[in-house]
VEXBA-269818 format. One record per atom (N, C-alpha, C, CB): atom name; x, y, z. Coordinates in Angstrom, 2 decimals, padded with zeros to 5 digits. Glycine has a CB too. Layout:
<atoms>
- at,X,Y,Z
- CA,X,Y,Z
...
</atoms>
This chain:
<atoms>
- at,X,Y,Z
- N,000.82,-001.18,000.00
- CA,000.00,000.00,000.00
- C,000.87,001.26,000.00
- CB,-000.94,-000.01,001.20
- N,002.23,001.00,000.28
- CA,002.75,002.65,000.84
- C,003.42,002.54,-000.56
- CB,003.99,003.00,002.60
- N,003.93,002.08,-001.72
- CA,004.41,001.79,-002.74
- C,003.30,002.51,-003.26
- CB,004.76,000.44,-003.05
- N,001.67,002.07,-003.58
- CA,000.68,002.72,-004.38
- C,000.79,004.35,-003.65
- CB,-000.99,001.84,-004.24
- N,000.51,004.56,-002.76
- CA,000.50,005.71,-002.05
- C,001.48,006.69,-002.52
- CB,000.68,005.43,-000.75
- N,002.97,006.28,-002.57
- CA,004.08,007.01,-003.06
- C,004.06,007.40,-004.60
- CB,005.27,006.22,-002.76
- N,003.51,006.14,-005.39
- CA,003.16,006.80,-007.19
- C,001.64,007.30,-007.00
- CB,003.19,005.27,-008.79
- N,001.22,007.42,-006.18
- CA,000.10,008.49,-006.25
- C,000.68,009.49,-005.93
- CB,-001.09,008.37,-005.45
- N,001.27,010.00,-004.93
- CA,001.74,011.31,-004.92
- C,002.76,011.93,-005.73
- CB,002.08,011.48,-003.88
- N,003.90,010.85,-006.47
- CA,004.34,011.37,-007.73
- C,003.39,012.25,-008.62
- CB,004.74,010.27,-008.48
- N,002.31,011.17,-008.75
- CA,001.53,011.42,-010.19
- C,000.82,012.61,-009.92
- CB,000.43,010.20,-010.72
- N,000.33,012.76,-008.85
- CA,-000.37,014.01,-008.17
- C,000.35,015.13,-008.43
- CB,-000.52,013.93,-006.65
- N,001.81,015.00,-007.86
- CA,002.53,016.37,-007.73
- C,002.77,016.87,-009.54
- CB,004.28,016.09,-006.69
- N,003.23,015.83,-010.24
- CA,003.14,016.04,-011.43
- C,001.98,017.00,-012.37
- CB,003.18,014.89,-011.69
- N,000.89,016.23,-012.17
- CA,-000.51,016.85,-012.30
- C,-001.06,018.12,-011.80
- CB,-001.28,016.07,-011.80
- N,-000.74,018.43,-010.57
- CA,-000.71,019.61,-010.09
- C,000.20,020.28,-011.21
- CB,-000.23,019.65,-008.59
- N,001.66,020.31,-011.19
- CA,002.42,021.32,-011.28
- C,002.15,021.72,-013.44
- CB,004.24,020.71,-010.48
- N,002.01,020.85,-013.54
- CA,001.54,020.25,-015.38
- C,000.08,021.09,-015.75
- CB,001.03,017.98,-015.48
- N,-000.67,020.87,-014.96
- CA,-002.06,021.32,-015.02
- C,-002.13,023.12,-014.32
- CB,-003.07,020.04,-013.98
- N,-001.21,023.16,-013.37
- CA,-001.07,024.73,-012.62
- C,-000.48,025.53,-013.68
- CB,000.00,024.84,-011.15
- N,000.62,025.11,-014.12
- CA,001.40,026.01,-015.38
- C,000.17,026.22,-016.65
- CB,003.02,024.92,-016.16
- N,-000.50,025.25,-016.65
- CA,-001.30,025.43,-017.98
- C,-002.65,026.34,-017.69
- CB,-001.76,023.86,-018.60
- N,-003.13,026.31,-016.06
- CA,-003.88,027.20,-015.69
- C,-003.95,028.86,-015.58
- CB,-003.98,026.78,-014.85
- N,-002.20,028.65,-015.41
- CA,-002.12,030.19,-015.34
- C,-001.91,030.83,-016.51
- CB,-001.12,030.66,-014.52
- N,-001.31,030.01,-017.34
- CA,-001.28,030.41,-018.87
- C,-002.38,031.20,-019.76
- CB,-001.16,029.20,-019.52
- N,-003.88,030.55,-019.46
- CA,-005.09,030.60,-019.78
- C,-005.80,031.57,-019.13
- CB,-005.59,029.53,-019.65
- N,-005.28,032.43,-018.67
- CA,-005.69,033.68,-017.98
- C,-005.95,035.11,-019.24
- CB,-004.30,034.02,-016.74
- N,-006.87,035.98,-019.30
- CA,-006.31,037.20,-020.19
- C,-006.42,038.08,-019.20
- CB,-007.09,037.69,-021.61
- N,-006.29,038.92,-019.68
- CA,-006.52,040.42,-018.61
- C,-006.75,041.66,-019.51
- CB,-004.96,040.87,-017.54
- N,-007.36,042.86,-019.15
- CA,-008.05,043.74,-019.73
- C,-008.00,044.52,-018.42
- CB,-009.40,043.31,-020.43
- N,-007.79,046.26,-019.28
- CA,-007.63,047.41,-018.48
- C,-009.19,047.87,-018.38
- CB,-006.54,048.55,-019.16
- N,-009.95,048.21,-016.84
- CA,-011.06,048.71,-016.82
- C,-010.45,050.15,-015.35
- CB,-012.42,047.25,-016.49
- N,-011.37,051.18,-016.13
- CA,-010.82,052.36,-015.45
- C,-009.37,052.17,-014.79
- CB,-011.82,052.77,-014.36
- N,-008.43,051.77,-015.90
- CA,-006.97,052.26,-015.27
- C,-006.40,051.23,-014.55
- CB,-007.02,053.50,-014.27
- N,-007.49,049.95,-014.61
- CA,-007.06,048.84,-013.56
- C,-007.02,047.91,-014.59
- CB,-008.07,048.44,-012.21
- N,-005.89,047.01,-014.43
- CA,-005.22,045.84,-015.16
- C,-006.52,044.53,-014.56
- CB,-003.18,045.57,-014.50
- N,-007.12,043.67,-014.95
- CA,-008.20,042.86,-014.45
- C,-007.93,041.56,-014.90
- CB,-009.56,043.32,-014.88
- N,-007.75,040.67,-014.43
- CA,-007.16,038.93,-014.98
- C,-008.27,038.46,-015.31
- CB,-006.42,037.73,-013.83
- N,-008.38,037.85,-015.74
- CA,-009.93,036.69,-016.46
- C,-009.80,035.87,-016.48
- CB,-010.54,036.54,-017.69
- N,-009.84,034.58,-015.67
- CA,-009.05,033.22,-015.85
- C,-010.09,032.10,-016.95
- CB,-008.80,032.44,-014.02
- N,-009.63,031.79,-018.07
- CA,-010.75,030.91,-018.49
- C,-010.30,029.63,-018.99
- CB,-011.58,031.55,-019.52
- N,-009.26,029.13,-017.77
- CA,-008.98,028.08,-017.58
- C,-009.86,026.87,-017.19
- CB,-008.25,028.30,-016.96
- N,-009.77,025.37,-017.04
- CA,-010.43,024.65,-016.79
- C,-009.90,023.78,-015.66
- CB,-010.76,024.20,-017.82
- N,-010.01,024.34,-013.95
- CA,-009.70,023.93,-013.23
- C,-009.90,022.55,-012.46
- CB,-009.79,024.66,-012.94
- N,-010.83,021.55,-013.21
- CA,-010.87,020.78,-012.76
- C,-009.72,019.20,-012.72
- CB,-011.90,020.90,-013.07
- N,-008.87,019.34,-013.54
- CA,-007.69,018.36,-013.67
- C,-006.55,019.02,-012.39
- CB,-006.96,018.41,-015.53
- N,-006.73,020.10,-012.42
- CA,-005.50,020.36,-011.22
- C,-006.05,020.27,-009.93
- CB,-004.76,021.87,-011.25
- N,-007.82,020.11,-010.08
- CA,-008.62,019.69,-008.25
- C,-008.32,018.10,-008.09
- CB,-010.90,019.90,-008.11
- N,-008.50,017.33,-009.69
- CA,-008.18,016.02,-009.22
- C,-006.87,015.81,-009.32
- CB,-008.84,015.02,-009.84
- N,-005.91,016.49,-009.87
- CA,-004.35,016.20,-009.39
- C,-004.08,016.21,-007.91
- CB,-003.35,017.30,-009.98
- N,-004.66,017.23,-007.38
- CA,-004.09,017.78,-005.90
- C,-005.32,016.78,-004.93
- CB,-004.26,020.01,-005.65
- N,-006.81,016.05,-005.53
- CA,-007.24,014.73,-004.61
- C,-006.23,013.84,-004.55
- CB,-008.46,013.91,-005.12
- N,-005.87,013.44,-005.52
- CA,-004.78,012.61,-006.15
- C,-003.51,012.34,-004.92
- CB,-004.15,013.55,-007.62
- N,-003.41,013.94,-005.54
- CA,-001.86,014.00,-004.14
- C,-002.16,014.07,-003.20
- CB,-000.79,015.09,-003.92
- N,-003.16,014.29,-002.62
- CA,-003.22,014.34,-001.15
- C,-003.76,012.80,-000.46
- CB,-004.31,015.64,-000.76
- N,-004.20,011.67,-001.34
- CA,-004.48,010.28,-000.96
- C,-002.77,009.76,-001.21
- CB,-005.89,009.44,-002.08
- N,-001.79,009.95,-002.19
- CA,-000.94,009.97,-002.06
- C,-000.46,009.83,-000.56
- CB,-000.73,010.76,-002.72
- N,-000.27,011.08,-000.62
- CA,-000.07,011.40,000.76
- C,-000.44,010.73,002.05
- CB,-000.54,012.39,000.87
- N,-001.86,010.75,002.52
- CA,-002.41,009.58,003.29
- C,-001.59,008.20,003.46
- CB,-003.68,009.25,002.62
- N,-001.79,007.68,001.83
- CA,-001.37,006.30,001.96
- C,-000.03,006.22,001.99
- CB,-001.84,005.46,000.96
- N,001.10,006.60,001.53
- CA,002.31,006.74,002.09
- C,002.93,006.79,003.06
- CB,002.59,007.27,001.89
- N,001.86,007.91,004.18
- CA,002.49,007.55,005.45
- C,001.93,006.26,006.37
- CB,002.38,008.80,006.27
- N,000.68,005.57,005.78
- CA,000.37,004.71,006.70
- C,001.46,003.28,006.84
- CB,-001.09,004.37,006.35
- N,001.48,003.02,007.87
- CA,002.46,002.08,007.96
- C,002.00,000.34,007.80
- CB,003.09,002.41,009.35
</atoms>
């Protein structure tokens, strides 16, 4: 179990960091009265299940 646990949290951290770079990428932004405004129209749901992912990782790794 702590073997599955440990390539879950690989795959997690991967997924997070793979899916975060591509989230922030997908952002525009537009000036309204003088103010710079971000628009994110990214699709955050692969980096919520990367980071479930990593965090059962996590769990199962440390159980002994």
């Amino acid at each position: 179990m702590k073997i599955f646990g440990i390539l879950l949290l690989v795959l997690g951290a991967i997924g997070c960091i793979v899916f975060g770079i591509q989230a922030a990428q997908d952002s525009e932004s537009f000036s309204f009265l003088g103010i710079d405004v971000a628009v994110s129209s990214a699709n955050w749901t692969p980096l919520i299940v990367s980071g479930v992912v990593l965090i059962i990782g996590v769990i199962l790794s440390r159980k002994k």
